[in-house]
N, C-alpha and C positions, 0 to 999 in steps of 0.2 A: 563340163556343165555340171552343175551343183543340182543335187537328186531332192524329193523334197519329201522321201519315206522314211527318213528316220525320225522319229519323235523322243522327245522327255515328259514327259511327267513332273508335277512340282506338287509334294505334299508337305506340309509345316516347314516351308521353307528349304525343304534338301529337294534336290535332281534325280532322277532315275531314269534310266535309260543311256544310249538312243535305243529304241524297238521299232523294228517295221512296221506298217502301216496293218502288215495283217495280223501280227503280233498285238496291236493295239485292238482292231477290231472283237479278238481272240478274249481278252479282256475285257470287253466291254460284254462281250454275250457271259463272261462267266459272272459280271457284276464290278472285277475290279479295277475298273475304268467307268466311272459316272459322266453323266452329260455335266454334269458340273464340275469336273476334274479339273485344272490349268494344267494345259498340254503347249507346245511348243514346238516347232523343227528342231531337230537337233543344229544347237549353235545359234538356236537362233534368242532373243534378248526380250519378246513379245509374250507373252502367257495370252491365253484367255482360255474360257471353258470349251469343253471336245464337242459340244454340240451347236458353239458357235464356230468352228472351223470345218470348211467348207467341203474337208474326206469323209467327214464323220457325222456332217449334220444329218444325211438324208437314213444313218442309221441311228441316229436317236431319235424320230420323227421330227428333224427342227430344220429351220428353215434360214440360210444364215442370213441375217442384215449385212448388204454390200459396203460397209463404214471406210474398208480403208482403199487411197488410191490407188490406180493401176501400178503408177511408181512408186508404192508403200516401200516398208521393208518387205524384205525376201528371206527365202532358205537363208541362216546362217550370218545374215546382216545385222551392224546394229542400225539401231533407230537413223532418220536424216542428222539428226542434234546431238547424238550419242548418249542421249538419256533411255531411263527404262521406261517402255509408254504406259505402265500400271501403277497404279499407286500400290505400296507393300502393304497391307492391312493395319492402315490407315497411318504406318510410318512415315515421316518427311523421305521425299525420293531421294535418293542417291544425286551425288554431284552430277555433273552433265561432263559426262571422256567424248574427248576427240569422235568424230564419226569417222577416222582412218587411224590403225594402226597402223605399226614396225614389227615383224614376224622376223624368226631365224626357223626354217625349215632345215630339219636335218632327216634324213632319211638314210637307211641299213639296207641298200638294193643292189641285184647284182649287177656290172660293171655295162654300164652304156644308160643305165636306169635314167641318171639327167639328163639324158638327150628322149628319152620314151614321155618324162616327168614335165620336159618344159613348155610345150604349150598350155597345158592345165596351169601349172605354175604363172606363166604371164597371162592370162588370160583373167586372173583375178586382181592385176593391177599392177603396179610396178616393182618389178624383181629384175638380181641379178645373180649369177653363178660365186658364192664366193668360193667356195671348191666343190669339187667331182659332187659329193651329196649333199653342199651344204648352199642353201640358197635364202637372201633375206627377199623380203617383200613388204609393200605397204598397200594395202586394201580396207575396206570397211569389211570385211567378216571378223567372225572371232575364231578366235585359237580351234574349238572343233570345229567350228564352220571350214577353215583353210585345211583341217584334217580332214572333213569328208570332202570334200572337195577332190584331194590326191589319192585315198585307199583306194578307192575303186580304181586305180591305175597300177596298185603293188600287188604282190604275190602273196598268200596269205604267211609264205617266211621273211617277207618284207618287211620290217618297220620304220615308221615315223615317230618322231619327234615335233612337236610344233609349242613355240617360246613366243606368246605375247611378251614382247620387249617392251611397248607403252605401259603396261595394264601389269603384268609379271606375273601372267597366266599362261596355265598351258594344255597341251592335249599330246595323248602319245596312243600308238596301236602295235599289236602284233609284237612285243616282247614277250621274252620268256618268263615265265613265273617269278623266278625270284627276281630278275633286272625290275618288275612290274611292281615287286614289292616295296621293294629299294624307291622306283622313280615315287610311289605312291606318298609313303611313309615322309620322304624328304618333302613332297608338293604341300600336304596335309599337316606337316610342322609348319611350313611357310605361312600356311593362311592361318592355323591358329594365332604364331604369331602375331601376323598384320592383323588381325581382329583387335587382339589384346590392347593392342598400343593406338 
């Protein structure tokens, strides 16, 4: 079951986070968290302001407009269309991606870990074992969405790996510093690249 306490943050376009909801609140009494922040579930594709989301309205005193459906997006989903549902300050939106990805789950866990792993694993769509830790799947979350999905299942010497195969994004947790630095350094060349071109 996918958790819906981890939050981002979105200032001049970059991400921060995830932080827990009390972490968030923690921010918001020190000031640096406004009702008018764009805040998010972590993974998930929707911004809007922290006082229009429905943890945190009754402590900004606001009151939220019930706008989206029961079967909106969720924790970690993209949109039904796979577009972003905001416009970027006032930029044409972004192309409309599939509303289902292709994931390659790889996980660093001890020995029987796929068999502890696999109903979280199918349970967010269709997968299959391709070895002991490496499993694909195709779901509508994104890369951290199908991450928090699984951490709360590893050990904190545990880690994941998670490769959007559609999209050639990713999410990773629980490595060591320098492997961290390496997966970093190598993800963060990738996008500047794909920006450029």
């Amino acid at each position: 079951m996918l958790g819906g306490e981890n939050w981002c943050i979105k200032v001049d376009e970059k991400v921060f986070g995830p932080y827990t909801t009390e972490q968030m609140r923690k921010y918001a009494h020190e000031g640096r968290l406004a009702r008018w922040s764009l805040i998010s579930p972590a993974g998930g594709r929707e911004w809007r302001e922290a006082s229009q989301e429905t943890t945190f309205s009754q402590f900004f005193g606001a009151k939220v407009a019930q706008t989206a459906s029961p079967s909106g997006p969720t924790f970690g989903k993209r949109d039904q269309d796979g577009s972003d549902a905001a416009p970027r300050n006032g930029r044409p939106a972004k192309p409309k991606e599939p509303a289902k990805a292709n994931f390659v789950i790889v996980f660093d866990a001890a020995e029987g870990a796929a068999n502890r792993l696999e109903m979280t694993i199918h349970s967010m769509g269709q997968a299959f074992r391709v070895a002991e830790n490496v499993w694909s799947l195709t779901c509508d979350l994104t890369a951290v969405g199908v991450r928090n999905a699984i951490a709360p299942h590893l050990s904190p010497r545990e880690s994941i790996f998670v490769v959007d195969a559609s999209r050639g994004r990713t999410s990773w947790q629980n490595y060591a510093p320098e492997a961290h630095a390496k997966i970093s350094v190598a993800y963060t060349a990738n996008v500047a690249r794909a920006r450029a071109s």
